[in-house]
C-alpha positions as CSV (number, residue, x, y, z in Angstrom):
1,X,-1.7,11.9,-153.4
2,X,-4.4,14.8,-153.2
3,X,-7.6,14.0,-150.8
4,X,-10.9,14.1,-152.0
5,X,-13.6,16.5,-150.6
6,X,-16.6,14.1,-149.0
7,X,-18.8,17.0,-149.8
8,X,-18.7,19.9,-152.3
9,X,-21.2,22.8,-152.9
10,X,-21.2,26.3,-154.0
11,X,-22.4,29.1,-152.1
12,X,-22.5,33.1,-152.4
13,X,-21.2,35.4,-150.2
14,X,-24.9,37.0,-149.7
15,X,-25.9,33.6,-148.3
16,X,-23.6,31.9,-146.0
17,X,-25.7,29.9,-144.3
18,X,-24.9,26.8,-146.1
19,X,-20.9,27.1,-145.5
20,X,-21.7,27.9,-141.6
21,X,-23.4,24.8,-141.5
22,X,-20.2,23.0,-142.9
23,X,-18.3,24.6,-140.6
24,X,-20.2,23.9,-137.3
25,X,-20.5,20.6,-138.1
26,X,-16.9,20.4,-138.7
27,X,-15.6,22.3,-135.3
28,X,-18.8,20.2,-133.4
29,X,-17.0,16.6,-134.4
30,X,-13.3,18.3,-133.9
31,X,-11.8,16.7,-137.3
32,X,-11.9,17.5,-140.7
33,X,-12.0,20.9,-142.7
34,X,-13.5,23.6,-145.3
35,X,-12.0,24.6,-148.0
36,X,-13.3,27.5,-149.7
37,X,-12.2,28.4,-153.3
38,X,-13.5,31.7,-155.2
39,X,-15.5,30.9,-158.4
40,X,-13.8,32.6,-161.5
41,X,-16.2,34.4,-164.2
42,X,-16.7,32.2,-166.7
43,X,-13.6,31.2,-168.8
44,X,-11.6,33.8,-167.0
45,X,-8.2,32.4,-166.3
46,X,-5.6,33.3,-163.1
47,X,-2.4,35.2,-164.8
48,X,-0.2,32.8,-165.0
49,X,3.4,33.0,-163.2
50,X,6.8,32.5,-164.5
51,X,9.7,30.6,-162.5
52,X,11.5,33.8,-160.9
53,X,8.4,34.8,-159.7
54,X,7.2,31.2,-157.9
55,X,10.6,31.3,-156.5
56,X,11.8,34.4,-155.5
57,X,8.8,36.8,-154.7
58,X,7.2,37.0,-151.1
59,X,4.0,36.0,-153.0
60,X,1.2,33.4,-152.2
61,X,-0.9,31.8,-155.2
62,X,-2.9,34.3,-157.4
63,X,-6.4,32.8,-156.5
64,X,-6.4,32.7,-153.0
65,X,-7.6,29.4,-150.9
66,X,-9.3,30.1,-148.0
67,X,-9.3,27.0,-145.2
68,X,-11.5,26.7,-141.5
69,X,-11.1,24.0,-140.0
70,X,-11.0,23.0,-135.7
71,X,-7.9,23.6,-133.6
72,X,-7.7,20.1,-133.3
73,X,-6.9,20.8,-129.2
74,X,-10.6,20.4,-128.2
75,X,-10.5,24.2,-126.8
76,X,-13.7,25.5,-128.6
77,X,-11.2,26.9,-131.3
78,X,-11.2,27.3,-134.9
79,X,-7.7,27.6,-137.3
80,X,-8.6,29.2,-140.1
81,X,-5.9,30.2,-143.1
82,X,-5.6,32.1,-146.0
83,X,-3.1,31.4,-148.9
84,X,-3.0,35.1,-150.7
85,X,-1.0,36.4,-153.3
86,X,-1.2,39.8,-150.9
87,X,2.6,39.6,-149.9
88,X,4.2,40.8,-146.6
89,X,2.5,42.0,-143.5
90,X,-1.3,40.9,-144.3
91,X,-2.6,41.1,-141.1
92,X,-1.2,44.5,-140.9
93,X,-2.5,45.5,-144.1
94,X,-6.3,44.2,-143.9
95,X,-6.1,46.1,-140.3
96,X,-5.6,49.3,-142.1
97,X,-8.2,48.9,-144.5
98,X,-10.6,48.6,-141.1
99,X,-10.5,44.9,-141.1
100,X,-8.9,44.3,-137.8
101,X,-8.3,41.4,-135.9
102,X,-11.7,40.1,-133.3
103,X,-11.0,40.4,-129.9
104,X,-9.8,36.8,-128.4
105,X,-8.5,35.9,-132.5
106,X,-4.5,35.3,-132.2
107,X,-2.4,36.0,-135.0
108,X,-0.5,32.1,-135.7
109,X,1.2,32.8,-138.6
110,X,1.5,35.5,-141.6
111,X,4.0,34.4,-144.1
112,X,4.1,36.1,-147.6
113,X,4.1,32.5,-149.7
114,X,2.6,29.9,-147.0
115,X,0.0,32.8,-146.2
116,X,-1.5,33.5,-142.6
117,X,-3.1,31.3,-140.0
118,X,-5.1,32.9,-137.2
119,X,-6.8,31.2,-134.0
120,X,-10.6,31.9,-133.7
121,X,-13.0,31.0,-130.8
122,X,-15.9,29.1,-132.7
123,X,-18.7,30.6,-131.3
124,X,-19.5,32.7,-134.2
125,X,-18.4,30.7,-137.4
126,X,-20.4,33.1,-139.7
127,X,-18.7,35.9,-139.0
128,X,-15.8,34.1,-138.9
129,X,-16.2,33.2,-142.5
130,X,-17.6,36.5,-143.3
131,X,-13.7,38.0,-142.8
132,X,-11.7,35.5,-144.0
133,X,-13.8,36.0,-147.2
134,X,-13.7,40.2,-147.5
135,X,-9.9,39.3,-146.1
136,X,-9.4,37.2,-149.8
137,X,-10.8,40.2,-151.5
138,X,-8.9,42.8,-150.0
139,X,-5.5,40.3,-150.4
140,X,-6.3,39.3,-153.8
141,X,-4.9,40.7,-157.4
142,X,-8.2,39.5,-159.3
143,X,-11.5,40.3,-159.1
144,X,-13.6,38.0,-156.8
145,X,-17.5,38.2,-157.7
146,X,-18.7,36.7,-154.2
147,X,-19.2,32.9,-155.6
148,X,-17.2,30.4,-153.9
149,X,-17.0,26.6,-153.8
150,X,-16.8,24.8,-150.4
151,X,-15.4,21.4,-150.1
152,X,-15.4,19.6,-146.9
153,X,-13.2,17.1,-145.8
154,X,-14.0,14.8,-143.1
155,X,-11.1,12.0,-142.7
């Protein structure tokens, strides 16, 4: 049985303010999450993938799903996740392309299909969504045009 979001808006990379807000109201109550979800141009479709390739490449989904949400330990941290069709060794690769890790951010997870997870303080959730967004570009195998939909979810 899928959830439903309790709130869903779109946003654009050049304005973030809106998604921040969702997010700090999120990691201020300690429950609940963000979901964020690149817009497609117009009727433009995700290729589509056949069986061998859902079962037996190291590959995430082709649009990616970005997800911020509180640690859930009351530590002042964030989780936030990425499901990429990127592949192997993401965190390595964004690295190279200049888009390292933040000092005090802890590397929870980075698995080709189930994507990566990192640990975040939440004092800056901007900037925090700020990489996990150019991350989903840099990981992704279609063109993202910086519109996204956020839905939050507050159980």
């Amino acid at each position: 049985m899928a959830t439903e979001a309790d709130t869903e808006f779109s946003f654009d990379e050049d304005d973030l303010g809106p998604v921040t807000a969702a997010v700090t109201s999120v990691a201020a109550t300690g429950r609940g999450w963000v979901n964020l979800i690149p817009d497609l141009e117009g009727d433009q479709e995700p290729p589509g993938r056949n069986l061998f390739a859902a079962i037996f490449l190291s590959r995430g989904p082709t649009v990616p799903l970005a997800t911020v949400a509180p640690s859930g330990r009351g530590d002042g941290r964030l989780s936030i996740g990425l499901q990429h069709p990127g592949g192997t060794k993401a965190i390595t690769r964004l690295a190279e392309h200049g888009l390292e890790l933040r000092p005090g951010w802890l590397k929870v997870g980075d698995h080709p299909k189930r994507g990566m997870v990192i640990s975040t303080p939440d004092d800056d959730p901007e900037d925090v969504i700020w990489w996990l967004l150019t991350a989903a570009h840099l990981l992704g195998s279609i063109p993202l045009n910086g519109s996204w939909t956020a839905r939050v979810y507050d159980p």
